[in-house]
MIFIMI-744812 format. One record per residue (C-alpha): z, y, x. Coordinates in pm, 1 decimal. Layout:
REM residues N
<pz->Z, py->Y, px->X>
...
This chain:
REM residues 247
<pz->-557.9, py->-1565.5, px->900.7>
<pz->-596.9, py->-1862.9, px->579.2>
<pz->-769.8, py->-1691.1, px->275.4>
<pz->-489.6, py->-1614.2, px->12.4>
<pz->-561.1, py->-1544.6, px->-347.5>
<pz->-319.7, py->-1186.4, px->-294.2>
<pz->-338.0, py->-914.6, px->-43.6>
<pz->-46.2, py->-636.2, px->-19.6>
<pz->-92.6, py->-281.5, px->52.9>
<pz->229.3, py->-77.4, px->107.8>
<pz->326.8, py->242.0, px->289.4>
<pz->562.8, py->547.7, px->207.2>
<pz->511.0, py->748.2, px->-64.6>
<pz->197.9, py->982.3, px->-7.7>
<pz->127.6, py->812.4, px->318.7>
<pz->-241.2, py->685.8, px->200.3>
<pz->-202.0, py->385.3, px->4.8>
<pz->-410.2, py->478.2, px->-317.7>
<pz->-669.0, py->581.1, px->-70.2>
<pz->-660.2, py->249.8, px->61.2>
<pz->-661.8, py->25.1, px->-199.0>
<pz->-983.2, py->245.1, px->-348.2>
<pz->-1166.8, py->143.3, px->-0.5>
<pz->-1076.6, py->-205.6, px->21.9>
<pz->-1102.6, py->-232.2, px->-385.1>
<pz->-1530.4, py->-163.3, px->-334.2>
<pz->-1527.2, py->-488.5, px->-236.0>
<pz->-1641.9, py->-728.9, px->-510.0>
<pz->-1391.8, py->-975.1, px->-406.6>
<pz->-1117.1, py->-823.7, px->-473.8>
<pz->-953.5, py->-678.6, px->-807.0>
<pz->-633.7, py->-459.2, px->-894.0>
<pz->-448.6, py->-202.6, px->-1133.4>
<pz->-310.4, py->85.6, px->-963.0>
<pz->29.2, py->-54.2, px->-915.5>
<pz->128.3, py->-412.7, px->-903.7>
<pz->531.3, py->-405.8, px->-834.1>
<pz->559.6, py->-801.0, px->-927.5>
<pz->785.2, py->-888.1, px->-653.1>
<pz->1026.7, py->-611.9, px->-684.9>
<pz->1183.1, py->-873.4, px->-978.5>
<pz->1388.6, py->-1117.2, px->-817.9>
<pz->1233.9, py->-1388.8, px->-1036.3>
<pz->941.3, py->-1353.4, px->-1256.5>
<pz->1104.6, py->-1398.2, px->-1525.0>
<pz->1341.1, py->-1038.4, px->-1470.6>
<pz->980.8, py->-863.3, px->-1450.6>
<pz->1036.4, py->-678.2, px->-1800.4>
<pz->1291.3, py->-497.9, px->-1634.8>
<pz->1140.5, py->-348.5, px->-1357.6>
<pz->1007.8, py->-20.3, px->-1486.6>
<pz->722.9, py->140.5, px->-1491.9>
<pz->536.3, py->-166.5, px->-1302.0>
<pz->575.8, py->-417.5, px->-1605.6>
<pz->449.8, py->-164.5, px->-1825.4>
<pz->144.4, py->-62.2, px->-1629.6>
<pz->74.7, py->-423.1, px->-1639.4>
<pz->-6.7, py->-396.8, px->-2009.5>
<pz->-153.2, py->-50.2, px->-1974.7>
<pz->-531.1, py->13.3, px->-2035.3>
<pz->-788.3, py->-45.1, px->-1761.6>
<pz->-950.0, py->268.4, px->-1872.0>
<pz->-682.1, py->456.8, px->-1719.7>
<pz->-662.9, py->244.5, px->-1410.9>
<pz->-413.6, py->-33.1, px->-1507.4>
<pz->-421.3, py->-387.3, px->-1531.1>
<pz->-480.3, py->-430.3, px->-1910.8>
<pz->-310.8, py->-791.0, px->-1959.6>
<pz->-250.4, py->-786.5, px->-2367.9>
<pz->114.5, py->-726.6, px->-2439.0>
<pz->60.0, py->-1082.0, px->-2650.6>
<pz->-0.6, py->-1221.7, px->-2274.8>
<pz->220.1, py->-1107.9, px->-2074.2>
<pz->480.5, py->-1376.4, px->-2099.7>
<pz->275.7, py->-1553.9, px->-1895.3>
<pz->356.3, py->-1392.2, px->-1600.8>
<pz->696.2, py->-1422.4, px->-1704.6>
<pz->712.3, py->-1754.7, px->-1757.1>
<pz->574.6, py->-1855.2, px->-1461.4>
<pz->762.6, py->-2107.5, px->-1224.2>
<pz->676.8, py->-1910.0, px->-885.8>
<pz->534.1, py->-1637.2, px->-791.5>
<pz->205.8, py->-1783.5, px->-657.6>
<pz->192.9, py->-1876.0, px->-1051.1>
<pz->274.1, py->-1572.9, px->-1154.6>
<pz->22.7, py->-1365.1, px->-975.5>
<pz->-272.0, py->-1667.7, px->-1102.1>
<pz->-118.8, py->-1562.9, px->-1476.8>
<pz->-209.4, py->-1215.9, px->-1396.4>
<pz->-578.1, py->-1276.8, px->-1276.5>
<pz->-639.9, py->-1501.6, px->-1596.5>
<pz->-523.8, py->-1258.7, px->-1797.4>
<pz->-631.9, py->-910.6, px->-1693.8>
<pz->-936.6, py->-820.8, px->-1790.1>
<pz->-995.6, py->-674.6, px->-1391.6>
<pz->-1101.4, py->-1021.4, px->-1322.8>
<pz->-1404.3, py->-1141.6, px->-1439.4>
<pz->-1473.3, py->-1438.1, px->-1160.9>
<pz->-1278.0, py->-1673.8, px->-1091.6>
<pz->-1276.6, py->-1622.9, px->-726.1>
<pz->-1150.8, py->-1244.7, px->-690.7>
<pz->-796.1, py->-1195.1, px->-476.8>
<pz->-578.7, py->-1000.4, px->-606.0>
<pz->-467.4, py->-646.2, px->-466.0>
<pz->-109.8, py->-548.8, px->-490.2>
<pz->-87.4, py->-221.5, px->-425.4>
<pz->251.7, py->-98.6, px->-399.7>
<pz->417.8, py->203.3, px->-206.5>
<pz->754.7, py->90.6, px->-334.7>
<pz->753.3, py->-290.5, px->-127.7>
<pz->823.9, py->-84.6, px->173.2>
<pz->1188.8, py->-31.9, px->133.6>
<pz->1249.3, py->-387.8, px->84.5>
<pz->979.3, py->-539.1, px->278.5>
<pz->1121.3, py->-841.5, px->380.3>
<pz->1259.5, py->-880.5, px->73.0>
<pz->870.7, py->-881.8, px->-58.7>
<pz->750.3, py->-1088.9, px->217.4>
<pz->958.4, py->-1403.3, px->177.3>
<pz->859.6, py->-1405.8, px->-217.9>
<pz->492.0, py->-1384.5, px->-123.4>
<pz->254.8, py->-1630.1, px->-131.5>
<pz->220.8, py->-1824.6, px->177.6>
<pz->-28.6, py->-1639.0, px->416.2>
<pz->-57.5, py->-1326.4, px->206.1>
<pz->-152.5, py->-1074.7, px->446.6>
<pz->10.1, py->-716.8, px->411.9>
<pz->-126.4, py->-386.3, px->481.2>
<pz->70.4, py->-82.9, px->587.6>
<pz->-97.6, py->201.4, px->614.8>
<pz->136.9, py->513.3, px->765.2>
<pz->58.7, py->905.1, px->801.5>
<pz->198.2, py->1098.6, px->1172.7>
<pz->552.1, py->1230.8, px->1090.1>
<pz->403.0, py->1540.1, px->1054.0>
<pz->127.4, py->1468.4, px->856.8>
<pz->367.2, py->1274.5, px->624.8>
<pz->615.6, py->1597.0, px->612.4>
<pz->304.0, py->1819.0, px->472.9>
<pz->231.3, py->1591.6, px->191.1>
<pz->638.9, py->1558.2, px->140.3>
<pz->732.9, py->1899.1, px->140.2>
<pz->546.8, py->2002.0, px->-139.9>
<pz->728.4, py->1747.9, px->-372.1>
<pz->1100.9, py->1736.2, px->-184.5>
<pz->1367.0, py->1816.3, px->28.1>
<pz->1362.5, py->1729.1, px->409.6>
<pz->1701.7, py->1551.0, px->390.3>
<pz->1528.1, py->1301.4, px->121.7>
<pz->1194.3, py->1300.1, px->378.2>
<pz->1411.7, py->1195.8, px->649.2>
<pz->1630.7, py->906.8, px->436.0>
<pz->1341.7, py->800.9, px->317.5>
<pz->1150.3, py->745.3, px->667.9>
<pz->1461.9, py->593.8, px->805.0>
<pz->1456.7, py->319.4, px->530.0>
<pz->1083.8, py->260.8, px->612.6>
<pz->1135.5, py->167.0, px->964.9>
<pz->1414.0, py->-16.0, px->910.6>
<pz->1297.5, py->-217.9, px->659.5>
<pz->956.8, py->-231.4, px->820.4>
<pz->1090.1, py->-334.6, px->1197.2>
<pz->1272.3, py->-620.4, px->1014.1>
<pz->994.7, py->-727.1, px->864.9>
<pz->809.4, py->-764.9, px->1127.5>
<pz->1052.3, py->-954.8, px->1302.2>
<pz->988.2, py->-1257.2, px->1059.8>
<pz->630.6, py->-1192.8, px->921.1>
<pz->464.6, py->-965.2, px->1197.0>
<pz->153.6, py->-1245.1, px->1216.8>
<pz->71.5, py->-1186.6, px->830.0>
<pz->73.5, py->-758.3, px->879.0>
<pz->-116.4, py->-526.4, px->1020.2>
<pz->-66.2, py->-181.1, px->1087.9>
<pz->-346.4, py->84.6, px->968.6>
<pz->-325.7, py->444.2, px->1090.5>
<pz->-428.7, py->675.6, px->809.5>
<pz->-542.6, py->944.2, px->1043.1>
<pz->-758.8, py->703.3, px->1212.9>
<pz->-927.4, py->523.8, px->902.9>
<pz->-1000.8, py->888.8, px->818.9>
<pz->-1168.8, py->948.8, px->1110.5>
<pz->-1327.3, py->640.0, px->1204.2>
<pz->-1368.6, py->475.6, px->858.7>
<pz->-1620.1, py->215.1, px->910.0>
<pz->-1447.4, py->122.1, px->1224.5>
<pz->-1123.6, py->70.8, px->1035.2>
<pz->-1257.3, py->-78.5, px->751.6>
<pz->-1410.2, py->-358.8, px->951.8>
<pz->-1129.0, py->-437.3, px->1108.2>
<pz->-903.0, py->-426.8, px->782.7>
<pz->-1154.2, py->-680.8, px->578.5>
<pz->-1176.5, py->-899.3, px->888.1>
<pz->-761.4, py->-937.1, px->882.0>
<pz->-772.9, py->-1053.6, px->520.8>
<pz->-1045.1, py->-1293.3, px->588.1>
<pz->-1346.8, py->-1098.1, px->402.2>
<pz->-1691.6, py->-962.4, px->464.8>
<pz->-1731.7, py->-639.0, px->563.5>
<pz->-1996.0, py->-407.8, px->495.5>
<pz->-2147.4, py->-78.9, px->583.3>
<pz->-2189.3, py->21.7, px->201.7>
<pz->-1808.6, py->31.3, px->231.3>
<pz->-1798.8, py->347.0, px->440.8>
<pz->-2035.9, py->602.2, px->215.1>
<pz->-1739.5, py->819.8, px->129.2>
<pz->-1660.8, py->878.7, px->488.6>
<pz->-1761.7, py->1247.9, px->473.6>
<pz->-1559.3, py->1308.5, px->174.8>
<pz->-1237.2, py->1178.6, px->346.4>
<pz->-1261.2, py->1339.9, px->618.7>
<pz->-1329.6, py->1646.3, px->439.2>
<pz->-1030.5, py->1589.2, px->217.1>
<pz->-771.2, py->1500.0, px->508.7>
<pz->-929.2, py->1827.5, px->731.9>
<pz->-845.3, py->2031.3, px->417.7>
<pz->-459.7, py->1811.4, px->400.2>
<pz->-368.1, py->1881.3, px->762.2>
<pz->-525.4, py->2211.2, px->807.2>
<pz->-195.9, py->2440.1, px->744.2>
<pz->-26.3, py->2502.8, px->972.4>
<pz->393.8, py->2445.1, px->954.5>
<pz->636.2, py->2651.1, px->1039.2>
<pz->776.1, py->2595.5, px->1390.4>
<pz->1134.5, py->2511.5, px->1268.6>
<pz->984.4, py->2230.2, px->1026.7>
<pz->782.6, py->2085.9, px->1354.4>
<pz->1067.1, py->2081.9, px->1565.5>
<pz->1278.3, py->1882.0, px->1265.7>
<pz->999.2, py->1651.2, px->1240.8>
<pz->964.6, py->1605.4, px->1619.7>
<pz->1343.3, py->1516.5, px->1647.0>
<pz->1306.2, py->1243.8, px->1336.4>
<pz->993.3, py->1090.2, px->1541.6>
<pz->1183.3, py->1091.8, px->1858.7>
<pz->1506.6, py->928.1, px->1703.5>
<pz->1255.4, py->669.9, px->1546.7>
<pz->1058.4, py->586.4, px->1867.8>
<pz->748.6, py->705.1, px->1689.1>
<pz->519.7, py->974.3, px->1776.6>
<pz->565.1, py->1273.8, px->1554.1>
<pz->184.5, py->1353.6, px->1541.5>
<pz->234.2, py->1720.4, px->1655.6>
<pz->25.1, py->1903.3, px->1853.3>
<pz->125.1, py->2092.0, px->2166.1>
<pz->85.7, py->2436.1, px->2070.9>
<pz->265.7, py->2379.1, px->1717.2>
């Protein structure tokens, strides 16, 4: 795939994105905040009102934003396309310090409107979507919601995702978070070589600690009522629920 100045990770909520973006992020090349949200505006110039994204924009890098001086921002605004718009950001967040970095949007909230997203992108910007097993992706839900809104919410995602990939299904590729956790380097290599970038082993030191942390995420076991809701969802989806036999 061309080299493009942007890359896009999306995904569910909870599905692994932050834990992406913090891999890929190692490498030098690339730079990002911890949400970018740009191209849920409709324009640049409506960015201001798409909350909280504009305002991490202008948040501090300290606590993991982009840092772009509130005295700057209108530059992004401003800017006649997005393409512009996203070069307005790397000259003016302080995440950048070469010229030559991509940038990494990294946002869970593309996914509902992912074709949407797509067609705004700059031309060969690859996208990322990383998902979690239905059942995997019910554990981290079900702590934080209801299964009615875990089930709207995955039925969005595929829609919006199968459409997408209708149109733009050369520019994404489709990352299994159980997989990158256990096979990381594996994962990784193939990831950087999508986007066009060098891979390297120094990429895959915290492979122990993920797989440490997602042992420890899908170690509980659910109650057999939830599994069998989950394994209906999958089955009306076409997608494997990620169950196990004996659950």
């Amino acid at each position: 795939m061309p080299a493009s100045s942007v890359v896009i990770v999306t995904g569910i909520e909870h599905s692994g994105t932050s834990l992406l973006a913090e891999l890929l992020l190692q490498h030098p090349g690339l730079a990002g905040g911890f949400e970018g949200g740009l191209l849920l505006a409709s324009e640049p110039a409506r960015f201001p009102e798409i909350d909280p994204w504009y305002e991490w924009m202008m948040d501090s890098v300290e606590a993991g934003y982009w840092g772009i001086p509130e005295s700057q921002i209108h530059r992004v605004c401003q800017a006649d396309t997005w393409e512009a718009a996203y070069e307005a950001i790397r000259v003016t967040s302080p995440l950048f310090s070469g010229p030559l970095a991509r940038l990494l949007d990294k946002t869970p909230a593309y996914q509902a409107c992912l074709p949407q997203v797509l067609a705004k992108a700059p031309a060969a910007t690859p996208c990322l979507v990383i998902e979690k097993t239905p059942v995997n992706l019910w554990r981290s839900f079900r702590k934080r919601t209801t299964f009615a809104d875990y089930e709207e919410r995955c039925r969005q995602y595929h829609q919006s995702c199968r459409s997408a990939q209708e149109t733009y299904g050369d520019r994404m590729l489709w990352i299994s978070y159980e997989t990158l956790c256990r096979d990381l380097e594996a994962e990784l290599e193939r990831t950087f070589r999508f986007i066009g970038m060098e891979y390297s082993h120094a990429f895959a030191r915290k492979a122990d600690l993920i797989r440490e942390r997602f042992e420890s995420d899908t170690a509980p076991d659910l109650p057999r009522d939830e599994v069998d809701r989950v394994r209906r969802l999958a089955d009306d989806l076409g997608v494997h629920s990620g169950a196990t036999a004996e659950a």
